[in-house]
N, C-alpha and C positions, 0 to 999 in steps of 0.2 A: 944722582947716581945711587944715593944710600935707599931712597924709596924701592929705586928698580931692581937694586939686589935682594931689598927685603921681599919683595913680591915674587922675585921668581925662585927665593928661597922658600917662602910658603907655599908658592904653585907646585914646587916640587917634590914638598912634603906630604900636601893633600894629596897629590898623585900616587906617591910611593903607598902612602899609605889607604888611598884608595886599590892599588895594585894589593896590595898585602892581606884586604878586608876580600876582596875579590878569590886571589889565589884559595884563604882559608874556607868560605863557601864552597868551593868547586871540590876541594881536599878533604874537608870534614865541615858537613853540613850542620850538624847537633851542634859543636863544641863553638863554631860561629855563631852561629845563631844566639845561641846561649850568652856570650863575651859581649854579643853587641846588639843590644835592642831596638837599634834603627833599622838592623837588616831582617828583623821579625816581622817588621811595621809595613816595611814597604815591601818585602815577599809575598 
């Protein structure tokens, strides 16, 4: 049970903060871009 809570507590963190990297793209493109250099790479 402690696995499965740790994994869908990670899932939901990557998610959120997949939502969050996403949201700030769409809302200010520069100040993203700039904060996170993986979304430079693969844009």
């Amino acid at each position: 049970m402690k696995t499965m809570f740790a994994q869908a507590a990670t899932f939901a963190l990557s998610a959120v903060a997949a939502l969050a990297i996403l949201v700030g793209v769409i809302d200010q493109p520069q100040v993203a871009v700039a904060t996170t250099p993986a979304v430079s790479f693969t844009a």
